[in-house]
C-alpha positions as CSV (number, residue, x, y, z in Angstrom):
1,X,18.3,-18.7,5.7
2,X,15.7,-20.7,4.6
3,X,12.9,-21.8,6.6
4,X,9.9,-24.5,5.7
5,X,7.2,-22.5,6.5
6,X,8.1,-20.0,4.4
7,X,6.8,-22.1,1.3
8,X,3.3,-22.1,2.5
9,X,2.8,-18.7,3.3
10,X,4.3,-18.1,-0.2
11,X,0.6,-20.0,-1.2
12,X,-1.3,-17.2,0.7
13,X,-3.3,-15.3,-1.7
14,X,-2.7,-11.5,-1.3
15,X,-4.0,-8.4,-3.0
16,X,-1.5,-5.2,-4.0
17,X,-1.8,-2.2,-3.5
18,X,-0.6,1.0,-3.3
19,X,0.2,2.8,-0.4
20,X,0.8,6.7,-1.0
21,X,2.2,9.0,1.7
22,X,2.5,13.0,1.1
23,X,5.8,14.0,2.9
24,X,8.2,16.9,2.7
25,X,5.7,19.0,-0.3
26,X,5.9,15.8,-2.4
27,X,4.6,12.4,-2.8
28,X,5.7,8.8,-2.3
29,X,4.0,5.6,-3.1
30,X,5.1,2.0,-2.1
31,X,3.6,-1.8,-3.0
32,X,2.2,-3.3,-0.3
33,X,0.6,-6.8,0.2
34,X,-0.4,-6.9,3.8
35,X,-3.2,-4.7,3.9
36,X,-6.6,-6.2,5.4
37,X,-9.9,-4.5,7.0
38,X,-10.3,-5.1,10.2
39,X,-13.5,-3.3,11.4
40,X,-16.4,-2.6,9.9
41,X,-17.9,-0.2,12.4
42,X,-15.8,2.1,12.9
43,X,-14.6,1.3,9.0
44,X,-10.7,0.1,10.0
45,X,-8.3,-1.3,8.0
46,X,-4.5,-2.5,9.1
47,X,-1.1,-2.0,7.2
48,X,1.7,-3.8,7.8
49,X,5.2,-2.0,6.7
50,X,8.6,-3.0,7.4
51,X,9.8,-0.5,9.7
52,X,12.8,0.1,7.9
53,X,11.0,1.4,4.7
54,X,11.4,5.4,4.3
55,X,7.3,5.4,4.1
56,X,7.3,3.8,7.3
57,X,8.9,6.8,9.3
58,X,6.7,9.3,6.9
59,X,3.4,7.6,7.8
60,X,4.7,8.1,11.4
61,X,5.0,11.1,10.8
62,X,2.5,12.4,8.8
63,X,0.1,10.3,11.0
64,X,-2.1,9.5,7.4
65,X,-2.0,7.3,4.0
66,X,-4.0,6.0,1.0
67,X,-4.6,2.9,-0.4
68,X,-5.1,2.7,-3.9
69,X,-6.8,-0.6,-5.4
70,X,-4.7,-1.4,-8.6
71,X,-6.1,-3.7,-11.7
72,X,-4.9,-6.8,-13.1
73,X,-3.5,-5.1,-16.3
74,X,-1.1,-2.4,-13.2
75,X,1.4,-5.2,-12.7
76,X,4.1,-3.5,-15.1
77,X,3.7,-0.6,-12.5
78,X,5.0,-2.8,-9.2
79,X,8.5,-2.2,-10.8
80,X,8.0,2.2,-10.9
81,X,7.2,2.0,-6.6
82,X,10.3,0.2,-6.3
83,X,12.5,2.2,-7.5
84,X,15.0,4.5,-4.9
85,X,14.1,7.6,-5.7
86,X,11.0,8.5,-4.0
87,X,10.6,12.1,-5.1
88,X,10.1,10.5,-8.8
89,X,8.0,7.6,-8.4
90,X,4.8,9.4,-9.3
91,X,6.7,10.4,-12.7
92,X,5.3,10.2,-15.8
93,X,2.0,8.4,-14.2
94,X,-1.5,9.0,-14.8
95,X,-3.0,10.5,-11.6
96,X,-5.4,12.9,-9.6
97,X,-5.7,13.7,-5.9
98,X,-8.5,11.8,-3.4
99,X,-10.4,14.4,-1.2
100,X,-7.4,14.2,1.1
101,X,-4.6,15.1,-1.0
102,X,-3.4,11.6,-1.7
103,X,-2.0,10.7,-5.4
104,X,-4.5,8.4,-6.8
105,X,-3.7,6.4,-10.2
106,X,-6.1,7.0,-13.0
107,X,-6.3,3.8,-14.0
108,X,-6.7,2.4,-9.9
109,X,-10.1,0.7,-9.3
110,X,-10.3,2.8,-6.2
111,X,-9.2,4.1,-3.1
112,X,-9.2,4.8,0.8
113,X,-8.1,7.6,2.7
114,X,-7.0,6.4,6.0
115,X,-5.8,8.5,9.5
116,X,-3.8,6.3,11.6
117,X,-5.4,5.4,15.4
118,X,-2.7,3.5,16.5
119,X,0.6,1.7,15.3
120,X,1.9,-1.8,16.8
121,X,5.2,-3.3,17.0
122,X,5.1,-6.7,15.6
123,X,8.7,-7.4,15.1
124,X,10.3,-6.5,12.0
125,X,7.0,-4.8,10.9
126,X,4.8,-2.1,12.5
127,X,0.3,-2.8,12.0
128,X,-1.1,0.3,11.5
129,X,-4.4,0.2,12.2
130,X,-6.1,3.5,10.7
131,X,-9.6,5.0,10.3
132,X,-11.1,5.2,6.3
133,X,-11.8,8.5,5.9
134,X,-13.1,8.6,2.6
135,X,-13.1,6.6,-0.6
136,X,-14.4,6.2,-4.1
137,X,-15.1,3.3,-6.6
138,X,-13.4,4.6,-9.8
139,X,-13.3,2.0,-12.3
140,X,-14.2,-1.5,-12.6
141,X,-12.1,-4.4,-13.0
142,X,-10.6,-7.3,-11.5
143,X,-7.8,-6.0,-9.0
144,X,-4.3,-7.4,-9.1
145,X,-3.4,-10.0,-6.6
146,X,-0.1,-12.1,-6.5
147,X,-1.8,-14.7,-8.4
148,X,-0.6,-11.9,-11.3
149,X,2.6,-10.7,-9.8
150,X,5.4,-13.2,-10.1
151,X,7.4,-11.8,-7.3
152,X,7.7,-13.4,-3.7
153,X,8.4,-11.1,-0.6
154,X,9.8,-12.6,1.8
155,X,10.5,-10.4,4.3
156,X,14.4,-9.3,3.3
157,X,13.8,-6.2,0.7
């Protein structure tokens, strides 16, 4: 179905990033868009993830996550964290651990480690509001935005 509104929030500029999750011994590592600080004292951010999403039930599980900050010159990567085989998204990638145990891109421009406070239902989605626990500044850069990524989510993958 296709609704009007949808066109103008397809003009909202958004960062991407990627979210990584350890669960079961291994990692996983998802795009997401709607990610936003929300606090500066104490240092909060929110995450919003379509509850239907496998990293959805492991953040809920594993009660943490990082956010890596990806460059302009990442977007060819968008299409390896979409791919359905979680256990092998980290695959032939570039990457070191943060001080939490989180995969962390080489090439990212840097990261947060984040402990979940508190989840919210907000429809199809659940906010996670989480705690930075740590992060680093690794390289510098421009980071990628949808202004890059020709892609549109619109709420149905």
């Amino acid at each position: 179905m296709q609704y009007s509104w949808q066109e103008v929030l397809d003009t909202f500029p958004y960062g991407i990033y990627l979210v990584t999750i350890k669960a079961d011994g291994l990692y996983n590592g998802m795009i997401a868009s709607w990610v936003t600080q929300c606090s500066h004292e104490p240092p909060l951010l929110a995450l919003a993830i379509r509850k239907t999403r496998l990293s959805h039930s492991q953040i809920l599980q594993s009660g943490e996550f990082g956010i890596s900050v990806l460059p302009q010159e990442a977007v060819l990567l968008v299409k390896q964290f979409k791919i359905p085989q979680w256990q092998r998204k980290f695959e032939g990638l570039d990457y070191d651990f943060s001080a939490h145990g989180n995969p962390v891109l080489k090439n990212a421009l840097g990261y947060l480690d984040c402990v979940v406070e508190k989840s919210i239902d907000t429809g199809d989605h659940s906010l996670f509001i989480a705690k930075i626990t740590d992060g680093k500044l690794l390289n510098e850069g421009q980071a990628l935005s949808t202004a890059e990524y020709e892609g549109k989510y619109r709420g149905n993958v």
